[in-house]
C-alpha positions, 0 to 999 in steps of 0.5 A: 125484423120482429121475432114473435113469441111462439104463445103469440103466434099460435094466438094469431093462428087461430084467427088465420093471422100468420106474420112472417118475421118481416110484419112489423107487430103494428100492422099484425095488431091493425089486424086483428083489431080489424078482425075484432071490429067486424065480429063486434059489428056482426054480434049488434047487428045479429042482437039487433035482427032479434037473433038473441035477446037484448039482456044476452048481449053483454055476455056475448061481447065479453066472450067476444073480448076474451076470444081477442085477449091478445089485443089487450098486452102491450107490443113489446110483449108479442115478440122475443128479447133479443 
């Protein structure tokens, strides 16, 4: 049973990912990496439909990589010592 950190879960909230104490973090994480992944793919294809500009792109994946900074901590750090 995982205890998540409240930080954690109002980072998850936010993306419509609301794990019970029974979630293990690794299919919470297998989550929101899915999540992260499809905007990633929406955000070339929308460059690639000329949505944007091409010298825009870059800027627009690093906001997308900050939006998901909670992919970027280890698991450990997503749950309560106990």
């Amino acid at each position: 049973m995982a205890r998540y950190r409240a930080d954690v879960l109002d980072e998850l909230k936010r993306f419509g990912v609301l794990p019970t104490p029974e979630t293990p973090p690794e299919l919470v994480r297998e989550q929101l990496n899915d999540l992260y992944c499809y905007e990633l793919r929406r955000l070339r294809d929308r460059r690639r439909a000329g949505e944007f500009p091409k010298h825009e792109y870059a800027d627009r994946v690093r906001r997308l990589r900050e939006k998901y900074r909670l992919l970027s901590r280890p698991l450990w750090t997503w749950i309560e010592r106990e």
